[in-house]
N, C-alpha and C positions, 0 to 999 in steps of 0.2 A: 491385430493388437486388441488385448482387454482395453477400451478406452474408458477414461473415468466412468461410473456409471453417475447419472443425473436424479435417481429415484427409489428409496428405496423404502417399506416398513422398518419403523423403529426397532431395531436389533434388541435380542432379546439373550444370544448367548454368543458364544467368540466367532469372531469368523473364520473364513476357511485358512489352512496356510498354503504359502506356497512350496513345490518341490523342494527339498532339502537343498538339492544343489546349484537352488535358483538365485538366490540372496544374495550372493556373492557376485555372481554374474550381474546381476543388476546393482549392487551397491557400486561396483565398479563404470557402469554406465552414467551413474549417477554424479561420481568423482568425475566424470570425464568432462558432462556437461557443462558440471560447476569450475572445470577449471577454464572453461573459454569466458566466464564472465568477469568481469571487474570487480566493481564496489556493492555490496547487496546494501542497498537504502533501505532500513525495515521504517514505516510510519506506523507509530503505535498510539496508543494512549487506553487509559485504564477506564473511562469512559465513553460512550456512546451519544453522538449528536453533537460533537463536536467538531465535526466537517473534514473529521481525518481524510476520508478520501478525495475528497475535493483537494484537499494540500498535493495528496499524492499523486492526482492526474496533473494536476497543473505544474508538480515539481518533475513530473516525465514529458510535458510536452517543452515546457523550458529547457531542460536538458535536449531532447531533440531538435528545438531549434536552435540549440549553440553549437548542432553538428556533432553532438556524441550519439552512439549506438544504445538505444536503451531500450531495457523491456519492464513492461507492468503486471508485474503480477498481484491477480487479487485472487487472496484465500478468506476470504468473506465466505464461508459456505453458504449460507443459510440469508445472509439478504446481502447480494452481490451488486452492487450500484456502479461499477466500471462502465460495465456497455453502454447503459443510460447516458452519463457524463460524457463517453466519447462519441456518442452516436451511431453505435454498435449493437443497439436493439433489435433484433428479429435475425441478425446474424450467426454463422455457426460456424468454431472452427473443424477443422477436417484435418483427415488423418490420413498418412501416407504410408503404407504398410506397419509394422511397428512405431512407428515414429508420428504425434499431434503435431498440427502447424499454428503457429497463431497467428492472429490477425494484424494488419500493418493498419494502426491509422493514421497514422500521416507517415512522411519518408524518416526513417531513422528509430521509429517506435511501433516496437514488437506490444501484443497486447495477449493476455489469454487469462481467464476467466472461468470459474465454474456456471456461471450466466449465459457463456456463450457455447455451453454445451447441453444446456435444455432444451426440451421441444417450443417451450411457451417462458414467459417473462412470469405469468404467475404461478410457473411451477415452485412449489417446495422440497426443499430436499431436505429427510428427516434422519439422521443420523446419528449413532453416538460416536465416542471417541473414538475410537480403535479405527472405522472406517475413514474419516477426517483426516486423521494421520496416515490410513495408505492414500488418499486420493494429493495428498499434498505432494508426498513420496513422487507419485506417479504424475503430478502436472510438471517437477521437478527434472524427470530422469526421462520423459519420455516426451517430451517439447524439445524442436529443434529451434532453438533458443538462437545457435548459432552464437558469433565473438559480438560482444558487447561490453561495453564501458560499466554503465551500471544495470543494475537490476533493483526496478522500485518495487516494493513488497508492499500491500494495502491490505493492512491485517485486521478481523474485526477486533474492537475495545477487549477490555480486560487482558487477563494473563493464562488464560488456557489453553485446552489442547493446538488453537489452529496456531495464534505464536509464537509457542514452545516449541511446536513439530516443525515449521518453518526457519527458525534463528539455527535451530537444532542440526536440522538437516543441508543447510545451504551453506554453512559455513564458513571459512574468513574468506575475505575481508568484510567485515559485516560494522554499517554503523547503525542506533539506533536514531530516529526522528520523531521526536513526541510530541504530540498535539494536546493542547489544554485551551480554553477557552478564558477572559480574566476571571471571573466569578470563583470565590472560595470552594462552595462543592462539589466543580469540575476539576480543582488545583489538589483536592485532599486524594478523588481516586487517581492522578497523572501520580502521586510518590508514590502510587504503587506499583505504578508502572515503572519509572527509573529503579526500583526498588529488584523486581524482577529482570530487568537488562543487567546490572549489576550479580544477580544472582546466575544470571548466564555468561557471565564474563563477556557482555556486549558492549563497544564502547557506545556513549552517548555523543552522539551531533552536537546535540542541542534542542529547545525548545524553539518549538512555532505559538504562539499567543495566536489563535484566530478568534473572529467575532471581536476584533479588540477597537469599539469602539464601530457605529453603524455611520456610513456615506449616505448624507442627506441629496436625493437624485434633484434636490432641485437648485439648493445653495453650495452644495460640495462639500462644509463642514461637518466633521465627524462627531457624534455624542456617542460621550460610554452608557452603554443602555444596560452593558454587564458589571459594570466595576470598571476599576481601572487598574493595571500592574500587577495581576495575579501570576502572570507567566514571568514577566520579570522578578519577582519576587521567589520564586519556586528554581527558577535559574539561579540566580544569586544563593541560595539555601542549599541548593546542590551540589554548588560548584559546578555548575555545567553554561555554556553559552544560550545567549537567546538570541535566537536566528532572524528573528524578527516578527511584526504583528502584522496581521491580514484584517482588514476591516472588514465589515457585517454590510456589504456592498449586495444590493439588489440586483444586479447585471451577475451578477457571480450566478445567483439563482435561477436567472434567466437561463445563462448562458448553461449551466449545467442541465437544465431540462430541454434546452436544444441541441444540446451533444457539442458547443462549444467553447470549451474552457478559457479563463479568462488569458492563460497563459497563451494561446494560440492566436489571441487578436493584438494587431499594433494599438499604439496610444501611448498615453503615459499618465492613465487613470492612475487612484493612489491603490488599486487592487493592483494595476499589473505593474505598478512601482515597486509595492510589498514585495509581490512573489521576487522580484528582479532582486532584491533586498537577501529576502531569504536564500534565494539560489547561491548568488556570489559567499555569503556566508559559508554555505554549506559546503559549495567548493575550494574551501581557504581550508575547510579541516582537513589534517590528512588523514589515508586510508589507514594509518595503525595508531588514530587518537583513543 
């Protein structure tokens, strides 16, 4: 198998094509794959640093522990922070004649990463578009994904090549999940994020508000360190739901640089209450809102 490749000089003219009468053949492998899965959960947002991925592992391990089949894809090219979060660093998936396999981390959750197809954790991989959109093509068609419920998508911010090629290509039943933080400068680039789900005819979830409001580790009360109600307020403006707020919880941080997310621990902190909050929402929308 051509497996993704991990590295390459900044392209400078088109790339190669494939055989004329290969595209079909593989478009068709591609429809195959995608119709053993469920619901495609895209987690978007039109900014950066706003803990998108964090929502998106913790909304894939909650799902797997309520016994659904689910897989995490992250098309993050260029700074891929999955493996980190699950604990998947120095790991590598492998391929089985034409066919990638991902990685299991826990029972019920497929995982696969362009992360976890580098030699090293501080490789870069430097690419323009055109290559992005075949490596998306080919983590899609060529991953034995197997029957799944959903499929979580951890896209990087903004509205370019990687989540356009991604909504593009994986097709219905697809909902959008948009992360925004409360603070107005993160809420002005999130409309242009619904703006583009709307311009792909994707339906919208709903809003996740993370950072909304920081968990003091010693009294338990929450202060808004961002504002307050910026995701509420952008919901409401939208017409769209808000799934709920994730507090600015220092265990979450922890837990993400020990590879365990807050959604994989029992308790009933007000982080893993949140997510519990957000999930149930998520699963009350249906697959053609």
């Amino acid at each position: 198998m051509n497996h993704v490749p991990t590295q390459s000089p900044e392209c400078s003219g088109p790339q190669s094509q494939p055989h004329a009468g290969a595209q079909p053949a593989e478009d068709l492998v591609l429809s195959e794959r995608m119709q053993r899965i469920g619901r495609r959960l895209f987690v978007l947002s039109g900014k950066g640093g706003v803990g998108k991925s964090t929502v998106a592992v913790n909304l894939a391990v909650a799902l797997a522990r309520r016994g659904r089949r689910v897989g995490l894809l992250d098309v993050d090219v260029h700074g891929p922070s999955i493996p980190t979060l699950l604990g998947l660093t120095g790991r590598r998936m492998l391929g089985r004649g034409e066919t990638l396999l991902p990685l299991e981390a826990m029972a019920g959750l497929k995982v696969v990463s362009l992360g976890l197809l580098t030699d090293s954790p501080s490789d870069a991989v430097v690419w323009r578009g055109p290559r992005k959109n075949s490596a998306i093509r080919q983590l899609l068609r060529d991953v034995d994904w197997g029957d799944l419920d959903e499929l979580v998508v951890d896209c990087p911010p903004g509205t370019g090549d990687e989540p356009l090629g991604v909504v593009q290509l994986s097709g219905r039943p697809g909902l959008a999940v948009v992360v925004t933080t409360p603070q107005e400068v993160a809420v002005a680039d999130v409309r242009r994020c619904l703006t583009f789900c709307r311009l792909l005819d994707l339906p919208i979830a709903g809003i996740v508000e993370n950072m909304s409001g920081m968990v003091c580790p010693h009294c338990g009360q929450t202060f808004a360190l961002f504002g307050e109600g910026g995701g509420e307020r952008l919901a409401r403006e939208a017409g769209v739901p808000l799934l709920g707020r994730i507090p600015l919880d220092p265990a979450i941080g922890k837990g993400g640089d020990a590879g365990l997310p807050s959604a994989s621990q029992e308790g009933d902190s007000p982080t893993h209450t949140a997510f519990k909050v957000v999930l149930d929402a998520l699963l009350s929308v249906p697959a053609s809102a």
